[in-house]
ROSE-4610 file (N, C-alpha, C; in Angstrom, 1 decimal, always signed):
// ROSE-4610
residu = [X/X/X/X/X/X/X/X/X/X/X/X/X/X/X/X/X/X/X/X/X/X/X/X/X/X/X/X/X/X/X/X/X/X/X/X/X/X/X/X/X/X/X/X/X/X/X/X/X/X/X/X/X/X/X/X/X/X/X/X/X/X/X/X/X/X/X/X/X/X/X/X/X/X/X/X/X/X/X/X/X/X/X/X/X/X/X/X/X/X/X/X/X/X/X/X/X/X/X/X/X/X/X/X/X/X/X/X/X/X/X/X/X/X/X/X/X/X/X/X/X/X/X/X/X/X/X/X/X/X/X/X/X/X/X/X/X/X/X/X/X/X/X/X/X/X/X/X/X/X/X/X/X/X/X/X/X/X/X/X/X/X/X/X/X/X/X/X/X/X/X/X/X/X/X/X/X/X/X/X/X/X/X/X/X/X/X/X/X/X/X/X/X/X/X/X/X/X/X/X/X/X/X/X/X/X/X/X/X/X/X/X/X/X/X/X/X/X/X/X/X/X/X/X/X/X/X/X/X/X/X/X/X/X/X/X/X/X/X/X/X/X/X/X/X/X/X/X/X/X/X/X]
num = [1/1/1/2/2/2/3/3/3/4/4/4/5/5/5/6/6/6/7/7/7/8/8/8/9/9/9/10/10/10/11/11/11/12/12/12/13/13/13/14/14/14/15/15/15/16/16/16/17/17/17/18/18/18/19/19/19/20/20/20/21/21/21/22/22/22/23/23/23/24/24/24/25/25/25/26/26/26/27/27/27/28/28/28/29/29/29/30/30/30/31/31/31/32/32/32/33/33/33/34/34/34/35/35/35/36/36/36/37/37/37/38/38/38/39/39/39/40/40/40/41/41/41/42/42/42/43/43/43/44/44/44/45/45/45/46/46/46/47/47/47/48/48/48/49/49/49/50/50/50/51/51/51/52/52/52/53/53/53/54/54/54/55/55/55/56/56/56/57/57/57/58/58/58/59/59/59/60/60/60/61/61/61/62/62/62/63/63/63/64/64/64/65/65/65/66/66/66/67/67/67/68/68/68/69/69/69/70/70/70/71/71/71/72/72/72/73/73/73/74/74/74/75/75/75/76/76/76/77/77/77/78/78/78/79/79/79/80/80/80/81/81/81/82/82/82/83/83/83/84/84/84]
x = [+154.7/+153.8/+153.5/+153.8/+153.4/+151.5/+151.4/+150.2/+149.8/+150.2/+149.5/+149.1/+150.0/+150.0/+148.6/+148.7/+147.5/+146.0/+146.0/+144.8/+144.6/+145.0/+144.9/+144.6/+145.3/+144.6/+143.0/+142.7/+141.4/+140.6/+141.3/+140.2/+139.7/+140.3/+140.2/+139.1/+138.5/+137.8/+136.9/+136.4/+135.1/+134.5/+132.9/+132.2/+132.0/+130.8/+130.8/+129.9/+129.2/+128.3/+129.5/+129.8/+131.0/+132.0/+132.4/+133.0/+132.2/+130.7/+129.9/+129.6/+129.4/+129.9/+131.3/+132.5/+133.4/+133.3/+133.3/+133.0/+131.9/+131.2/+129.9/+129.9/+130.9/+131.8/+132.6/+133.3/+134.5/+134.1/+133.0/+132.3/+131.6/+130.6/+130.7/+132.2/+133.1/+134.5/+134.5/+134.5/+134.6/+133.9/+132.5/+131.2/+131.7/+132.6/+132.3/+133.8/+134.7/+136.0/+135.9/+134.6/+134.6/+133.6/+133.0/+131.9/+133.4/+134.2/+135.0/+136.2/+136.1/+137.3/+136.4/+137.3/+136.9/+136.5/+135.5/+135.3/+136.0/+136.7/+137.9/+139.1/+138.6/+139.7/+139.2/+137.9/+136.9/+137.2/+137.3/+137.6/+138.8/+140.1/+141.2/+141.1/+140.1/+140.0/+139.2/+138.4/+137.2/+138.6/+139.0/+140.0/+140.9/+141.6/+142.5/+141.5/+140.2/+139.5/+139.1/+139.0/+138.5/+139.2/+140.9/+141.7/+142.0/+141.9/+142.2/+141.1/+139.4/+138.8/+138.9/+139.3/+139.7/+140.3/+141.6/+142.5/+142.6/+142.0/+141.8/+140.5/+139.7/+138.8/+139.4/+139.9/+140.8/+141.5/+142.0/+143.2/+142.3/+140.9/+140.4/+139.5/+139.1/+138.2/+138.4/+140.0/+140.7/+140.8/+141.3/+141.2/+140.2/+139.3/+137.8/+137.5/+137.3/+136.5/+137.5/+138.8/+139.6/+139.5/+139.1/+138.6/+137.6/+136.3/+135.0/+135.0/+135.8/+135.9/+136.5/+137.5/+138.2/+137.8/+136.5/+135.9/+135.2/+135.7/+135.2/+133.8/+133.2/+132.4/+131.1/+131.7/+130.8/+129.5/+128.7/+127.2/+126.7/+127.5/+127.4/+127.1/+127.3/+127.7/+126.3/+126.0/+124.2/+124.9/+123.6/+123.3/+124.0/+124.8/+125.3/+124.3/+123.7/+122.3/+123.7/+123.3/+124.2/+123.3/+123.2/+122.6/+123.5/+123.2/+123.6/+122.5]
y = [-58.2/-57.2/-57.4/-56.2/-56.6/-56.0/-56.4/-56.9/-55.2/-54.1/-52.8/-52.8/-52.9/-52.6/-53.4/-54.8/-55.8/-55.3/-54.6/-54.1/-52.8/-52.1/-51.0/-51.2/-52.6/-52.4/-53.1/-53.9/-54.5/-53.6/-52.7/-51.2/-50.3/-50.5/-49.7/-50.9/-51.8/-52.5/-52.7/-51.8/-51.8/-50.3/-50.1/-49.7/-49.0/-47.8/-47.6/-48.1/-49.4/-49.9/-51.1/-51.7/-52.8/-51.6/-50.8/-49.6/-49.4/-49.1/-49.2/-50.5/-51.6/-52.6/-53.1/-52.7/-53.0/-52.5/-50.9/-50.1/-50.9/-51.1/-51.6/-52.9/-53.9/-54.9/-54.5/-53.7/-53.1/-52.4/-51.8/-50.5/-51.8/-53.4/-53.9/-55.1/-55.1/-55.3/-54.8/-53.6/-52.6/-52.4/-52.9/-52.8/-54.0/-54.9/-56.6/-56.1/-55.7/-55.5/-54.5/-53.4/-52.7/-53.3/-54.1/-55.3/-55.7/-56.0/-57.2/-56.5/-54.9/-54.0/-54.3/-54.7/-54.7/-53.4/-53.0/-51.8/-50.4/-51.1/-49.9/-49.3/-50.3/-49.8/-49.2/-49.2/-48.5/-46.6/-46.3/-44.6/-44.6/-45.5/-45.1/-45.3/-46.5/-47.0/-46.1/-45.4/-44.2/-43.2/-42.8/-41.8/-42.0/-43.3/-43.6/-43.9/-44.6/-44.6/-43.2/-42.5/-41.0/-40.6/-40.2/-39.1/-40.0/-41.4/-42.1/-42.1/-41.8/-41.4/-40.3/-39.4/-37.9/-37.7/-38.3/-38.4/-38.8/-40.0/-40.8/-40.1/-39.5/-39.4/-37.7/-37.0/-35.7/-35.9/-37.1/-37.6/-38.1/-38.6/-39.0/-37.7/-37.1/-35.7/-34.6/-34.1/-33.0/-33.3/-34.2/-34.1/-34.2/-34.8/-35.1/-33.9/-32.9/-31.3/-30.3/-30.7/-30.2/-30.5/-31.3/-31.8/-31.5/-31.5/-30.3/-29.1/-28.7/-26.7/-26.8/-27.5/-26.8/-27.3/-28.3/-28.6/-27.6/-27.0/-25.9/-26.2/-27.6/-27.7/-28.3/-27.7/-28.3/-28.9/-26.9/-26.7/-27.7/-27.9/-28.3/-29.9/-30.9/-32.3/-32.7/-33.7/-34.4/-35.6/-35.2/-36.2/-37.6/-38.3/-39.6/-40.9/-41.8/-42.4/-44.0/-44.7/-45.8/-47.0/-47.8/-48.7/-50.0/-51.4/-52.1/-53.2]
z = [+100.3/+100.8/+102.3/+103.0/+104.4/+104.6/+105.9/+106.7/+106.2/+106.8/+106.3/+104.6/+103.8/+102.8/+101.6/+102.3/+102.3/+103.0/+103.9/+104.8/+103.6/+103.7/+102.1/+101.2/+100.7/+99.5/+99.5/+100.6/+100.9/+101.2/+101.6/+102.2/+100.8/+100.1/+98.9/+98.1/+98.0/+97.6/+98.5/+99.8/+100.9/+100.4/+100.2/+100.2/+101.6/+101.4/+102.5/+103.7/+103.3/+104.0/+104.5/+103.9/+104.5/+105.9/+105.5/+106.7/+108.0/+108.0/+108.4/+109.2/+109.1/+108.8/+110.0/+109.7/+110.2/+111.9/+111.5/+112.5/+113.8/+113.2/+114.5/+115.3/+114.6/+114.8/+115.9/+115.6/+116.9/+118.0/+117.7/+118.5/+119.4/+118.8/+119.8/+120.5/+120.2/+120.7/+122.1/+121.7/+122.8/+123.9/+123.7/+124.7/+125.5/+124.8/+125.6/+126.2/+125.9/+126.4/+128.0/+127.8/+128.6/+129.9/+129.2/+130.7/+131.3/+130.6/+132.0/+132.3/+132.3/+133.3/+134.7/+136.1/+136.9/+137.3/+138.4/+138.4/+139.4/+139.9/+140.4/+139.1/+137.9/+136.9/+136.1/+136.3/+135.1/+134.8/+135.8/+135.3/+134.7/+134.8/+134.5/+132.7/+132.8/+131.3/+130.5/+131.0/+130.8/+130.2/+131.0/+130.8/+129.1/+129.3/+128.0/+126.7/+127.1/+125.7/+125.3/+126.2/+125.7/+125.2/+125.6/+124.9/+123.5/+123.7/+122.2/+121.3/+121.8/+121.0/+120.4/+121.1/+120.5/+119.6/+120.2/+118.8/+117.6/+117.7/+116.6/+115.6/+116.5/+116.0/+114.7/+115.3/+115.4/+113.7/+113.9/+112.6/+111.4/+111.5/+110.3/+110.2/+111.4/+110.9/+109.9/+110.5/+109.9/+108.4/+107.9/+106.6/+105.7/+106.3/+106.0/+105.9/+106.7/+106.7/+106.1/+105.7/+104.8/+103.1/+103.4/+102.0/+101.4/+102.3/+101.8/+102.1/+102.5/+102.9/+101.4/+100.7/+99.9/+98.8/+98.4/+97.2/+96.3/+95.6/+94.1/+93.9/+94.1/+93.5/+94.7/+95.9/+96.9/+96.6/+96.3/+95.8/+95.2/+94.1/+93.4/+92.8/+94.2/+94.1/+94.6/+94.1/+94.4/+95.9/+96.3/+97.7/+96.9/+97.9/+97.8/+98.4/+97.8/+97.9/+98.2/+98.9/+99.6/+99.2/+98.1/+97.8/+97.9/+97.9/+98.8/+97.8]
């Protein structure tokens, strides 16, 4: 089994507070990675994290809001309560 196929199936056994979780972890990665761009290189880096946030952000969105536009039973589904 390779390295993706192992991250999948471990992802498939995270909740959405562990996700949560993971996310805020990286998001601080990123705050410490972005302190020590020197600062003449900082707009260039501004620039590539943006269009890679976009994108990225673009590829988990689309199917996400494709997925509730086309739920039969939208109305219908009770508030999801995140207990922990």
């Amino acid at each position: 089994m390779n390295v993706i196929e192992r991250g999948n199936d471990y992802i498939k056994t995270m909740d959405a507070w562990d996700i949560g979780l993971l996310k805020t972890a990286l998001f601080s990665l990123g705050v410490l990675v972005g302190m020590s761009v020197k600062r003449e290189d900082k707009k260039k880096v501004a620039i590539v994290a943006g269009v890679s946030y976009g994108l990225t952000l673009a590829a988990v969105m689309v199917p996400f809001v494709k997925h509730f536009v086309s739920s039969d039973d939208a109305e219908e589904t009770e508030p999801i309560i995140l207990e922990r």
